[in-house]
C-alpha positions, 0 to 999 in steps of 0.5 A: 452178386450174392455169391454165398448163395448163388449155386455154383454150376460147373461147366467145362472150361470155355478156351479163352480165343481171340485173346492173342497177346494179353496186356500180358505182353505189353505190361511189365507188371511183374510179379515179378517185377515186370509184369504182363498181364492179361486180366484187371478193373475197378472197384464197385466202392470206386478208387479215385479215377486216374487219367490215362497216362502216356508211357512217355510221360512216365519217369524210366524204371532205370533213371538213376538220379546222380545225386541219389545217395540213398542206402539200400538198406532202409534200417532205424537211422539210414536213409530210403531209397529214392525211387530213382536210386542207382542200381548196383553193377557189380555182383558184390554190391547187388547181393547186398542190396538184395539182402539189404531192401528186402530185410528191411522191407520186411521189418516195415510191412510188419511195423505196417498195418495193412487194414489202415489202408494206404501203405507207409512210405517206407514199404512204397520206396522198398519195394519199388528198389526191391523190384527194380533191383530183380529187373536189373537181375533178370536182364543181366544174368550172368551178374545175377547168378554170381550175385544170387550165390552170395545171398542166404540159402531162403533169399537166394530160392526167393530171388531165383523165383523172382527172377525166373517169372519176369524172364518168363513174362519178359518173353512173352513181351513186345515193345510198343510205341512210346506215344501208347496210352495206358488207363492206371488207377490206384489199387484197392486196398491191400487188406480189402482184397486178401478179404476177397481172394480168402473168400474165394479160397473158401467157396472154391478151393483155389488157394488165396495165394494163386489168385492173388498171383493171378491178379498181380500178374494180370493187372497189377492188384487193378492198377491197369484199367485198359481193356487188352487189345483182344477185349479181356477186361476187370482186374482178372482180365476176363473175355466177355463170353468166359465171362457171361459163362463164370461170372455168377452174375457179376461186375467184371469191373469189381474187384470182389466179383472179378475174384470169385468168378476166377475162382470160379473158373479156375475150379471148372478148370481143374483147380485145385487138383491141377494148377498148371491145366487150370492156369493154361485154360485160364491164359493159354502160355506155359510162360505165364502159368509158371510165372504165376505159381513163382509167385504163388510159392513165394507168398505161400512160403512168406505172407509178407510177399503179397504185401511186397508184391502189392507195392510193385509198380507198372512198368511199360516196356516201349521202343524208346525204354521201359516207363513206370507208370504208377508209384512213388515220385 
């Protein structure tokens, strides 16, 4: 797609019909720590192929390893968090962890050099228990608002934002069958796809961190490959006739099309001048666009966000427990 050149036509948005629950509400790919998506897809530099995998097979997002011993707080000298670290139960002990994970999650996205590829695995263990412990806190409210009064002022507005969007999607969420199959993949690279949402940013004037909080939301940064029930396909989760219309020509399946036509849709759509009427054009549900522009605050007040929010992991919620899906073992 040659995007540079390719005028941009505007036309009045299309309503995304038929769409009915998005993967949106069976994902909880959070942004937030859960999410549901409705938009995702491949690359055109194809990421290795990833068997589709069942929700059963996958380990609980809540399995606590009686022997995990490992500190929140992954600082010089202490030990990672497993990936099935116990979570706190007390407001003390949850506030710390918090303040804890994130501090020294930080401090390793900024040792990180995203262009190398790959995350390191201190910022994988990091970011799955930081998102773990939000979706522990957004099932437990009243221990989240005692443990959310003990942090620092800019912590506790980034917890509240976190919190606040899964609780969105977690209402837009249904369980389904443990026997379900989900197509995931591996993401393309961090730095390879801020290169695409700037580049839209640019073109459009959609800010960089809305559709990064789009994609997150939808699909994970393209971790889930499955097409949603009602036919949304690519990372942006698009319908085939929204696409035909936006899509410029492209590969809904590229992750660099996918991106452009969003922006592209989103301007139709009113943005930048209004985000909530271009998200609501984008996915009819007020649940989601403020769980989206959670999101987008939170990396326009800290870059270093996107690179967390990247490293969150799929979770599947099932009739017999959440299932997460991708991530570290």
């Amino acid at each position: 797609m040659d995007d540079l050149r390719r005028p941009f036509r505007a036309r009045p948005p299309k309503p995304r019909t038929g769409r009915g629950r998005t993967l949106a509400c069976l994902l909880l790919v959070s942004a937030a720590v859960a999410g549901t998506g409705g938009c995702g897809g491949t690359a055109t530099t194809a990421a290795p192929s990833s068997p589709s995998v069942p929700s059963s097979a996958s380990a609980k997002a809540t399995d606590a390893s009686p022997s995990a011993t490992a500190s929140a707080g992954a600082s010089a000298g202490q030990a990672l968090p497993a990936p099935g670290a116990p979570l706190p139960a007390d407001p003390a002990r949850l506030a710390t962890a918090l303040r804890d994970t994130t501090t020294a999650l930080n401090a390793a996205i900024d040792r990180w050099r995203p262009s190398t590829g790959t995350p390191p695995r201190d910022v994988e263990l990091l970011a799955l228990y930081q998102q773990r412990l939000y979706r522990h806190a957004a099932r437990h409210r009243a221990l989240a608002d005692r443990a959310f009064a003990r942090l620092p002022a800019a912590l506790a507005a980034q917890a509240k934002d976190n919190v606040s969007a899964l609780r969105e999607l977690l209402a837009l969420t249904r369980p389904i069958k443990p026997s379900a199959v989900f197509k995931v993949q591996p993401a393309r690279p961090a730095a390879e796809l801020l290169g695409h949402f700037k580049r839209a940013e640019r073109r459009f004037g959609v800010e960089w961190e809305v559709l990064a909080s789009v994609m997150f939301v939808e699909t994970k940064f393209g971790r889930v490959r499955a097409d949603s029930h009602a036919g949304a396909q690519g990372p942006m989760q698009f319908m085939p006739a929204t696409w035909r219309a936006y899509g410029m020509g492209g590969d809904v399946q590229n992750p660099r099309d996918a991106v452009m036509a969003a922006a592209n849709y989103l301007h139709a759509s009113g943005a930048p001048r209004d985000y909530r009427r271009a998200l609501h054009a984008y996915n009819p549900s007020q649940a989601y666009v403020d769980a989206v522009l959670l999101h987008a605050r939170q990396m326009r007040r800290d870059p270093r966000a996107y690179y967390a929010y990247y490293n969150w992991q799929v979770f599947v919620l099932t009739t017999a427990g959440e299932r997460r899906l991708t991530g570290p073992k």
